[in-house]
C-alpha positions in Angstrom: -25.6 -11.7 -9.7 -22.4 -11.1 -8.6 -20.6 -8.0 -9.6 -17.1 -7.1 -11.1 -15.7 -6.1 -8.3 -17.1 -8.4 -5.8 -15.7 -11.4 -7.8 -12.4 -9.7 -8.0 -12.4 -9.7 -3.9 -13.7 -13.4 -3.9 -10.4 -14.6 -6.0 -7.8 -12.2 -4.3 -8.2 -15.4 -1.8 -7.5 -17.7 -4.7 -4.7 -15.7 -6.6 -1.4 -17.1 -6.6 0.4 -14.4 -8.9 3.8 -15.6 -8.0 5.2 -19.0 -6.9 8.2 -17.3 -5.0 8.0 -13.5 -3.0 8.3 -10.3 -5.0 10.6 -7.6 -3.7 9.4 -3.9 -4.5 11.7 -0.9 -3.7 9.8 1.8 -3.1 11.3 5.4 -3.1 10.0 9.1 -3.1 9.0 10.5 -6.8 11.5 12.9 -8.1 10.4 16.3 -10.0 12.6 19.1 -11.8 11.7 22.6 -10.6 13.5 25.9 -11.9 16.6 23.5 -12.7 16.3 21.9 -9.3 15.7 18.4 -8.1 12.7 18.2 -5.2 11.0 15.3 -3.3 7.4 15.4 -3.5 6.2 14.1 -0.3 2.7 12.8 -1.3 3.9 10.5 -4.5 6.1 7.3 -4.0 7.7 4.9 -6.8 7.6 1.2 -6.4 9.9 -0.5 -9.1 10.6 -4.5 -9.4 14.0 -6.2 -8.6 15.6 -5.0 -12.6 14.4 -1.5 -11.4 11.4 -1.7 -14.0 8.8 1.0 -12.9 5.2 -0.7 -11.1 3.2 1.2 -9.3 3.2 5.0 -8.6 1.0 6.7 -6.2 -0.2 10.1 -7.0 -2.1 13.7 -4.9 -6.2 12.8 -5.4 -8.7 15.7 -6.1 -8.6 16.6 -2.3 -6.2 17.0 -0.1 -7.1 13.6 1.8 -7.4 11.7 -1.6 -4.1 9.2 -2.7 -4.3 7.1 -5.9 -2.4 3.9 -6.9 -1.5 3.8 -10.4 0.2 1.1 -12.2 3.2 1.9 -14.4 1.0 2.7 -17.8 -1.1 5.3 -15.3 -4.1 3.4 -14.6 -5.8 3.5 -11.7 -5.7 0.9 -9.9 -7.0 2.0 -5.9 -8.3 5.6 -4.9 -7.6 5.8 -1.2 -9.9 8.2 0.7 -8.5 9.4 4.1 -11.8 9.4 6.7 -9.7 11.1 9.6 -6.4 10.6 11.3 -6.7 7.0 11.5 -9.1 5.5 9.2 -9.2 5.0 5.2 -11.2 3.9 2.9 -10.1 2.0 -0.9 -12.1 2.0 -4.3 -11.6 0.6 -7.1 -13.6 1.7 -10.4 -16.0 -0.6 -12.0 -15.7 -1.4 -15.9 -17.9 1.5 -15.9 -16.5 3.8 -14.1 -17.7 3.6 -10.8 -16.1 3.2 -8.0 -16.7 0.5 -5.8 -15.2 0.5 -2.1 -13.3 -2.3 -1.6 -11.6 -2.0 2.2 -11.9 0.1 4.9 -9.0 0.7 7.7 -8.9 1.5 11.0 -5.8 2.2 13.3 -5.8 0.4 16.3 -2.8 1.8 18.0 -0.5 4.2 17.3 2.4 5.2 19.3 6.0 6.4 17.7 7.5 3.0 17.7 4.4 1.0 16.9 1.5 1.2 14.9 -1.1 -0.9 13.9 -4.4 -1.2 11.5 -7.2 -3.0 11.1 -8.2 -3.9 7.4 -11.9 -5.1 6.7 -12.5 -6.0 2.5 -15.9 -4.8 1.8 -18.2 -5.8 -0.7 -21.8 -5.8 -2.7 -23.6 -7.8 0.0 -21.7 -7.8 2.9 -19.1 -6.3 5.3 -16.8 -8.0 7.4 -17.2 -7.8 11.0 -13.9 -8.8 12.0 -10.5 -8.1 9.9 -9.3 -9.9 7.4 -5.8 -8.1 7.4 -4.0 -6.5 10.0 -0.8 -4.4 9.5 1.6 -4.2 12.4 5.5 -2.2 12.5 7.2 0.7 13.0 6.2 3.7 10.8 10.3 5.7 11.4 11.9 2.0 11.4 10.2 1.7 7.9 9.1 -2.2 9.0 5.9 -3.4 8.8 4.2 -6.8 8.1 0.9 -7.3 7.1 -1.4 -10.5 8.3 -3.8 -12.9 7.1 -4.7 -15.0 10.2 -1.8 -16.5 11.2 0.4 -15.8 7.9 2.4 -13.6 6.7 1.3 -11.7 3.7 4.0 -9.0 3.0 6.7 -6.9 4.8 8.8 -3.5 4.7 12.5 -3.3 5.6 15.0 -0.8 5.5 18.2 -1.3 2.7 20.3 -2.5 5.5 24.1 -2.9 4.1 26.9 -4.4 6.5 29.7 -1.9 5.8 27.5 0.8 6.7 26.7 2.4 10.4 23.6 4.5 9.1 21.1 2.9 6.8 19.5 5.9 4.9 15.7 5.6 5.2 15.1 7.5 1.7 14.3 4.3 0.3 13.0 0.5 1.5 12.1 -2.6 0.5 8.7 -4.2 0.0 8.4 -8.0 0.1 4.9 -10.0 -1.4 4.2 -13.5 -0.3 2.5 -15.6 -3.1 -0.8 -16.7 -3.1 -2.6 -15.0 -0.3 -3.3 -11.0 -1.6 -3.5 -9.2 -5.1 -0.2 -7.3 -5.0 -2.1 -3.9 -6.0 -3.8 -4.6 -2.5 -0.8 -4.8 -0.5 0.9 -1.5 -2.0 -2.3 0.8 -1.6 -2.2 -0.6 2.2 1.4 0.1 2.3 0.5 4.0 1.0 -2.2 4.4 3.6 0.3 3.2 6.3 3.3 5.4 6.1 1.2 8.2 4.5 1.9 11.3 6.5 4.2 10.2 8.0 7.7 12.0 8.6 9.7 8.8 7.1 11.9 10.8 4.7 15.3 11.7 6.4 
């Protein structure tokens, strides 16, 4: 019998949430301390095109633990660091387990260009061969994310003509329709610029 989870990987391939792309804008939480505004490096916002909060990430348990939550708090991915270049995804079962979903693993990984592998995972089987791969430029804030030959999502910077320097504090986050569940594509979006010095 087919579980919760494992159907919900079956109809990501079948889920057309949106008929034209999604832009996201995603941006560094903000926290008051002693009066003062600070960045917190670990926790991102993504908010919608009206600037309508829709998924915040947050610090797990451990230090190696991020967690995708949608704008009412729910948890929507817990993303477990494995080392330096490989992470794994779970999502929690209606009761309460957690169920791994995807597994990572970086492929190359150079200052101008990095790469991942993403293999979905699930009761009865595990992909030998990727279904996604992410490819871009970690600094240039540009990546784009594959399904075969098409194009599932992609990072830019805010680029403005009347401007020589496009500030890199906050970028934009295009979703294809029909091809990935959007919650998918943000946690692989978090596990690709995590820990990395993007914030100028």
């Amino acid at each position: 019998m087919m579980g919760d989870t494992e159907m919900q990987i079956k109809q990501w391939d079948l889920q057309a949430e949106d008929k034209i792309p999604i832009d996201y804008f995603v941006t560094k939480q903000k926290k008051n301390k002693q009066g003062s505004v600070k960045f917190s490096k670990r926790k991102l916002r993504l908010v919608d095109a009206s600037g309508t909060l829709v998924f915040t990430t947050s610090s797990g348990p451990v230090k190696s633990t991020r967690l995708l939550l949608d704008a009412s708090g729910t948890l929507l991915f817990s993303l477990h660091r494995i080392n330096s270049g490989s992470w794994q995804g779970f999502m929690r079962d209606a009761n309460g387990v957690e169920e791994l979903i995807f597994r990572s693993e970086r492929i190359q990984d150079a200052f101008n260009r990095t790469e991942l592998d993403v293999f979905l995972v699930c009761d009865n089987c595990e992909q030998s061969s990727p279904e996604l791969k992410i490819k871009g430029s970690p600094f240039n804030r540009a990546c784009t994310i594959y399904k075969g030959n098409s194009i599932v999502a992609q990072t830019s910077l805010m680029h403005k003509l009347w401007e020589a320097y496009v500030p890199r504090n906050k970028f934009r986050l295009t979703i294809f329709p029909g091809l990935v569940n959007r919650a998918l594509v943000v946690a692989l979006i978090v596990i690709y610029f995590d820990g990395r010095k993007i914030w100028l």
